[in-house]
N, C-alpha and C positions, 0 to 999 in steps of 0.2 A: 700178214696184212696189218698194216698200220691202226692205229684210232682214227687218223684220219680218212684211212682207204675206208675205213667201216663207216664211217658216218656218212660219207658218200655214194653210198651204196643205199642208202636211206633212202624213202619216198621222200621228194621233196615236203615241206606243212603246206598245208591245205592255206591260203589267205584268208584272213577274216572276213566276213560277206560288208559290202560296202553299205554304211549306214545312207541316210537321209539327210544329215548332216552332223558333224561329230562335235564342234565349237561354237560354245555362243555368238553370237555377233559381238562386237564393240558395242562398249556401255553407252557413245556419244551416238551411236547409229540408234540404238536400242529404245533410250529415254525419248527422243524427238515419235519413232512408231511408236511408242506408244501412248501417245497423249494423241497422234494423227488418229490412231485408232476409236479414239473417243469420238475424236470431229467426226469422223467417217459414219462413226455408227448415231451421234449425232441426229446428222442431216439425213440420216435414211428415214428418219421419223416426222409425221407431220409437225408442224405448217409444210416444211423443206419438202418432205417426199421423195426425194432421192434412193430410195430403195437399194438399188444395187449396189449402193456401198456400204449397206448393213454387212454381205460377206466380206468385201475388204476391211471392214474396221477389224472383224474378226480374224481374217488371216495376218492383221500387221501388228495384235496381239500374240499370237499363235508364236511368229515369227522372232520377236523379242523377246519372249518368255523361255524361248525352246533353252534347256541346255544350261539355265542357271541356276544357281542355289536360290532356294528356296525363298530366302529374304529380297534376295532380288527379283525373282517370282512376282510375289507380292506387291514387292512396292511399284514396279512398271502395272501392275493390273489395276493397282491403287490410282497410279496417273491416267490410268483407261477410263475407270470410273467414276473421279473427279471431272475430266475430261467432258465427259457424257453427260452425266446425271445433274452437273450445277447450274448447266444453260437448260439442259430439259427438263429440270425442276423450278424452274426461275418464277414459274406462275406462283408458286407460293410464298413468294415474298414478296405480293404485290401490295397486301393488306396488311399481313401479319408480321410484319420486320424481318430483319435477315437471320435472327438464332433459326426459328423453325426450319428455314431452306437450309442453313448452312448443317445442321444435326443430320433433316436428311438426306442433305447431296452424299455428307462423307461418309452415313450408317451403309447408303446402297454402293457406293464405292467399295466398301469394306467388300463386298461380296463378290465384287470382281478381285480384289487383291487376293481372296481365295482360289480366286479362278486362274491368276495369274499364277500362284504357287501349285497349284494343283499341273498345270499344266508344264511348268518347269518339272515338277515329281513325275509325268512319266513319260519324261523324253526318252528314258531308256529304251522304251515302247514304242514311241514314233520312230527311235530308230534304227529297227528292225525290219522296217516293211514298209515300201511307198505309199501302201493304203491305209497303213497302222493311222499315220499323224491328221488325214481326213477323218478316220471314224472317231475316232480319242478327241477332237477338236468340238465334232457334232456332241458327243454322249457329256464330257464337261458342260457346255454350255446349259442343258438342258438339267446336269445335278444341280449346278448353280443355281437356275431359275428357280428350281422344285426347293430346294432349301431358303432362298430368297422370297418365295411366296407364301413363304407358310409362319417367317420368325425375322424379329419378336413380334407379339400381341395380333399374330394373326397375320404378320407380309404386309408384303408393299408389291405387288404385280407391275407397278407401272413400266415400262422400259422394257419388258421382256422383249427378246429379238424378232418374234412373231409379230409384234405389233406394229413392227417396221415395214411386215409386206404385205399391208391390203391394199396397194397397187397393183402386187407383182403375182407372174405364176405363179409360186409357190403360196399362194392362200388359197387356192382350190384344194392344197391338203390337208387344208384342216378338217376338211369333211371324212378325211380316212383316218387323223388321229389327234385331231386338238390343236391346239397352241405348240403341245409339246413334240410335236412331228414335223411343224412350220419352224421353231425352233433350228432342231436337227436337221433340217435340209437344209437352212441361211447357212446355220454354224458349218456342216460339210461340207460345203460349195466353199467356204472361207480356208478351210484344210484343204481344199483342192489347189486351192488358188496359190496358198504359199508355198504346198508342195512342188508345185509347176513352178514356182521361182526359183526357190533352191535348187531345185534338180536342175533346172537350165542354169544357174549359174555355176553349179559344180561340173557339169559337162562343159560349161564354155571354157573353166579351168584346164580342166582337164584335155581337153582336144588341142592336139600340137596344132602351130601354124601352118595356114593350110592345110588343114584336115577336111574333111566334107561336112559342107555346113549342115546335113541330116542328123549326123552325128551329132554337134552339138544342139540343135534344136527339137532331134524324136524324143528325147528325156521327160521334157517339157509339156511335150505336145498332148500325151496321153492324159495327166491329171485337168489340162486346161481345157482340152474338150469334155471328159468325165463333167467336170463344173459345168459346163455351157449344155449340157445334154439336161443333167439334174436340173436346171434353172427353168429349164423348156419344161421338162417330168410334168409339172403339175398342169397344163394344158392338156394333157390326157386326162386327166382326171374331173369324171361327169359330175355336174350340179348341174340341178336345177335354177331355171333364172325367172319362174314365176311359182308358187306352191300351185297344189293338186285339189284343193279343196274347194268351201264354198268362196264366194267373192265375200267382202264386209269393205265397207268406208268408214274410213277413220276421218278422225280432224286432228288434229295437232295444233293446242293454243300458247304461242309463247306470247306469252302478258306483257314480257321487259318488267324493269324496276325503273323507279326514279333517278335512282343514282347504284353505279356500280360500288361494292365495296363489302366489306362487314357488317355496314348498318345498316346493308338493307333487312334487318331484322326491326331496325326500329320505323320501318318502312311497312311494316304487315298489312297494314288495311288498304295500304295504296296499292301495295303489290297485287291482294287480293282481288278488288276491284280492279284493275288490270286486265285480270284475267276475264274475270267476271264479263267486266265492257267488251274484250275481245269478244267471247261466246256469245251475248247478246247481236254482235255487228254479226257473227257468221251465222246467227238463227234470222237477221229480218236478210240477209242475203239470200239463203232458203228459201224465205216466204216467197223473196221475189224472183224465184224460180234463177235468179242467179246463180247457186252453187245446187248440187246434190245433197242431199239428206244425209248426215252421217250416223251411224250404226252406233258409233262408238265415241266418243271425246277425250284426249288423252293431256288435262295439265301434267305441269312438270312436278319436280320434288319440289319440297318449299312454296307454293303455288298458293295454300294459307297454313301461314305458322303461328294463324290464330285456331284454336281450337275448338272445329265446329261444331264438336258432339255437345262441347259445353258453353260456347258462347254463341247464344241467340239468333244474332247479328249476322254471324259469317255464316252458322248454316241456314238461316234465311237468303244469304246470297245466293250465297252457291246451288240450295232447291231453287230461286228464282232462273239461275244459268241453265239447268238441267231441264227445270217445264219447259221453257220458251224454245229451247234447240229442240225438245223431246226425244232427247239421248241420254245414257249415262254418261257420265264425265268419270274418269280415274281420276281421284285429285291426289294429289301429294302434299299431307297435312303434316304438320307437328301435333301429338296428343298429349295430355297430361298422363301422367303416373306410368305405370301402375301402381308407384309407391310416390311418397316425397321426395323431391329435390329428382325425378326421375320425369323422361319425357322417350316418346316413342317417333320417329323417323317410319310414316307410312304411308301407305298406296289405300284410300279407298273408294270404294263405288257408291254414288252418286245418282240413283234412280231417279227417273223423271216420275212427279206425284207422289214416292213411296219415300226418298229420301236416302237416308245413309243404311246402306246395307253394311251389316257386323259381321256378315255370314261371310263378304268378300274383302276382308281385309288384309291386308299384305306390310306385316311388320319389318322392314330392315334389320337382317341377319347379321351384317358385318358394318357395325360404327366402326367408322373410321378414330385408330387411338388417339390424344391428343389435340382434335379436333371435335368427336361428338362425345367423348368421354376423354377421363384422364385416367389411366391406369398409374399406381402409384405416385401418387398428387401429391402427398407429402415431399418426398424425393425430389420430384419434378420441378414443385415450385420454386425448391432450392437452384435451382438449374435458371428458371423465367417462371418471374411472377405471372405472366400470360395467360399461364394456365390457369389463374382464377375467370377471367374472362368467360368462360364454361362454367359456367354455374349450374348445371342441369346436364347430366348425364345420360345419354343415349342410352338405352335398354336394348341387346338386341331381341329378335322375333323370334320363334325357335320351329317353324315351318314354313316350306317354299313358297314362293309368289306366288301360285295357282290362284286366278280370280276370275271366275265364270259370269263372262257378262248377258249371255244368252246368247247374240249371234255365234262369240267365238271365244276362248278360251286363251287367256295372255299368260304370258309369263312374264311376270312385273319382276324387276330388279332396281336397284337403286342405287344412282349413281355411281360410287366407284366399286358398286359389287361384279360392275361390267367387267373387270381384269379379272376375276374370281374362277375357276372351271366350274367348279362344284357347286355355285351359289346358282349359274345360271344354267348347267347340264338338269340342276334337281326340275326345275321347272319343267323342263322339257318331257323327262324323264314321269313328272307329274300331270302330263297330257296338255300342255299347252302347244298350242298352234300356230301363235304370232308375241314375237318377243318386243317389250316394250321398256325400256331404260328410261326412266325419271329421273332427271338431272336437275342442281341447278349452279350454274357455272357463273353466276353474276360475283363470287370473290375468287373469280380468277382471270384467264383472258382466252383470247379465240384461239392458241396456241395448243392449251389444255382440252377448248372442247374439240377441237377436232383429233387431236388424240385421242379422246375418249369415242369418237367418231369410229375411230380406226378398230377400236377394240367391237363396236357393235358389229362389223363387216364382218370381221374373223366371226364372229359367234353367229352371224346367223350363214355363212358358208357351214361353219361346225356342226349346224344340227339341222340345218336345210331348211331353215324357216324364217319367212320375211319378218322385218323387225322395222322398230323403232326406236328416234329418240328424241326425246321432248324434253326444250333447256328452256328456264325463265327466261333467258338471252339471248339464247343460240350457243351451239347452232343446234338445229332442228334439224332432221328428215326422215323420209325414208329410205330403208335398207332392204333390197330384192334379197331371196336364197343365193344368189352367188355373188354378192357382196358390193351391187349395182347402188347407187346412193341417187336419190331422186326427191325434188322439192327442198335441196339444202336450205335453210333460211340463214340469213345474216348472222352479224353480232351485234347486240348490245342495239337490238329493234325489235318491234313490235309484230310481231304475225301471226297468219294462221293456215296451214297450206292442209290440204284436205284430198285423200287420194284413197282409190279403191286397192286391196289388197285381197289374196288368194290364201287363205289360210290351209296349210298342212298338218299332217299328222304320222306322215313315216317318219322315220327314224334311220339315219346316217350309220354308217361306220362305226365313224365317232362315241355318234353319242351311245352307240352297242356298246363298244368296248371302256366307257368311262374312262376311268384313270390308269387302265391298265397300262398306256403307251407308253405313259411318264415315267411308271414304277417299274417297266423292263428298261426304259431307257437311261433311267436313274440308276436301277441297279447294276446296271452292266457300267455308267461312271464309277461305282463305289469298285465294281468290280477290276475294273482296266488302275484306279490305286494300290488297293488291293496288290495287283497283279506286278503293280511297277517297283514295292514294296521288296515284294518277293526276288526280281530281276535283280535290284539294287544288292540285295544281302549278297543273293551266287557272285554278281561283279566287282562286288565289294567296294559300292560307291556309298562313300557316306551321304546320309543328308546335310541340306546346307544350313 
């Protein structure tokens, strides 16, 4: 017998199992999805609201990332997140010039560029298994977040993919696992989506003319129903849409300013009085049996950034605002010290006859860097003088909002600590009943506060508990347990909308499991690199 007859005699090789897809796209298809992916992910975010296209911006990243060196990775995740974050950061350069927007459109870009290299690193992995590049798509997105929110100087939340759907089903899950489970169901659904593309276009390849059109479109069919099944998912999932508890009425006073901008700091007394005049107009309303009595009064942050405790004046106002309603007011003050050149960002209570309670004070955990403080000033100034414009540095508080008004128990947060998990779970977790966010949105526009809108929904589906949020400006309202917004007020007007609320005190899913969701679902990112690490060495793919 021949060499030849022997070798014939062989079992035929086994065929390599057919990836997902084996070649990147073209570079000219690739750069155009991925700057679309920005727009996409964009407009899913308020004013726009467009939702469902949070998963498509995510799969038209997915899809352009799959399969290239790593610098190219990068740099399309980089055009995702220019893309994205320089029109949905644009409020801050309304006041403050274009360096501050432009540092951090491209710092949070920076972190899609990771996302973008991350996701090219373990193509090897999506392609191995039609459901591989769905779960790898989900579990990325959500490392990203979790590294993005926590560095430098403490994160920047804003933009996470969760905050894209408090329109949509999927923000009924946050009640089973936070942000970071709203996250991972956008971002899977966006793996579903490009898997169903590819696979149908490799089957439409692949099937000779005239084939049966089942053939080339069952491929398809399976990951794009999986998506539209998941998207529905969260309609199964029970909230509550009033709390279990006692009833209480709130008010909610937005004062407005004089003029929008940065100076409405040199606007304090007007601002104050504002407010002040507002409460007075909703106490002779009361009198005259026109409105219901409220429980509770809630100004915004900044509301007097004179400080009551030590100037006269403004706590003579504000006890005048409080006897005449005969409620407490939460005010949102500026305080001096506790040292020099130091000033404190807080929530205090405001007794009718007794005055400022110390006992319920709720100091601001997370200054915003660069804004209420400067971390490395020296350095910075070198960057923009601007930074001198902060001459008094935020201190943060170093215990949660818990502030016992007597009928109910709040959970005070303050303004951007609403993107926070842990700033606003501690509350919850510290027995409050009814979540309240002190905003004030007067150096920005109605773009920002309804974003920041969108973050109150998510948090009070998260931990079942109706909430609020009260802006110098607007927008103002309230927020049901499953994410229901009622009495929206305007921008940039004067109001006061006053509405009876159900305070609770169970405790969600969610808020049981804390941060565990994040930290298996981060770890299982770090893991599936890891893992793509290890594929690349046995296949002997370099990196790029």
């Amino acid at each position: 017998m021949t060499t030849l007859d022997r070798d014939e005699t062989r079992a035929p090789a086994v065929p390599p199992r057919p990836v997902v897809a084996g070649r990147p796209l073209p570079l000219r298809a690739a750069v155009p999805m991925a700057v679309a992916a920005g727009l996409a992910l964009l407009v899913a975010f308020p004013p726009y609201g467009l939702w469902p296209l949070a998963p498509v911006g995510v799969a038209l990243l997915a899809a352009a990332a799959h399969r290239r060196r790593l610098r190219a990775g990068a740099g399309l995740g980089f055009l995702t997140g220019v893309a994205l974050f320089a029109p949905l950061l644009a409020w801050t350069n309304l006041h403050t010039g274009y360096l501050p927007w432009v540092l951090l459109s491209l710092l949070q870009a920076g972190y899609l560029a990771l996302l973008g290299a991350a996701t090219a690193w373990v193509s090897p992995l999506a392609d191995r298994s039609r459901w591989a590049w769905p779960a790898l798509t989900g579990l990325l997105w959500v490392g990203q977040e979790a590294l993005r929110d926590r560095t430098p100087f403490g994160g920047f939340p804003w933009g996470r993919l969760a905050f894209s759907q408090d329109s949509s089903p999927l923000l009924r899950l946050a009640a089973l696992g936070g942000a970071p489970l709203v996250t991972f169901a956008a971002a899977l659904i966006g793996g579903l989506l490009v898997t169903a593309a590819w696979r149908g276009v490799t089957a439409a390849r692949e099937t000779p003319p005239g084939g049966a059109p089942a053939r080339r479109w069952l491929p398809m069919a399976v990951p794009a129903a999986a998506a539209v099944a998941l998207g529905a998912a969260g309609l199964l999932v029970p909230v509550a849409s009033a709390g279990s508890g006692a009833p209480v009425t709130v008010a909610i006073v937005q004062g407005n300013v004089p003029r929008l901008g940065l100076d409405f700091n040199a606007q304090r007394q007007a601002v104050l009085n504002n407010h002040v005049d507002a409460t007075l107009e909703l106490a002779a309303r009361v009198a005259a049996g026109a409105q219901r009595q409220p429980d509770l009064v809630v100004w915004p942050e900044n509301s007097s950034d004179i400080d009551p405790l030590r100037n006269p004046t403004a706590g003579a106002r504000i006890a005048q605002a409080a006897d005449t309603v005969r409620a407490p007011i939460l005010v949102g003050a500026v305080l001096l010290g506790p040292g020099p050149g130091e000033v404190r960002n807080a929530g205090i209570l405001w007794r009718p006859g007794t005055g400022a309670d110390l006992s319920q004070l709720y100091t601001k955990r997370h200054p915003v860097p660069f804004a209420e403080y400067v971390p490395l000033r020296e350095v910075a100034r070198k960057v923009s003088k601007q930074v001198d414009l902060i001459r008094n540095d935020f201190v943060p508080g170093s215990t949660p909002g818990v502030v016992r008004v007597g009928p109910a128990v709040l959970g005070d947060v303050i303004c951007f600590e609403v993107a926070y998990d842990e700033v606003v779970r501690d509350t919850v977790t510290g027995g409050a009943q009814l979540l309240v966010v002190q905003t004030n949105n007067a150096t920005f526009d109605v773009a920002e506060a309804r974003q920041q809108l969108a973050m109150v929904r998510l948090r009070a589906v998260e931990h079942g508990r109706p909430a609020l949020m009260a802006s110098t400006v607007g927008v103002s309202g309230f927020v049901a347990p499953d994410g229901r917004v009622s009495d929206a007020t305007g921008f940039n007007t004067r109001e006061v909308v006053v509405r009876e609320m159900r305070l609770d005190d169970g405790r969600t899913l969610a808020t049981r499991l804390g941060w565990w969701p994040e930290l298996a679902l981060a770890g299982l990112a770090t893991a599936a690199l890891v893992g793509a690490a290890v594929l690349r060495r046995r296949q002997r793919i370099l990196p790029g």
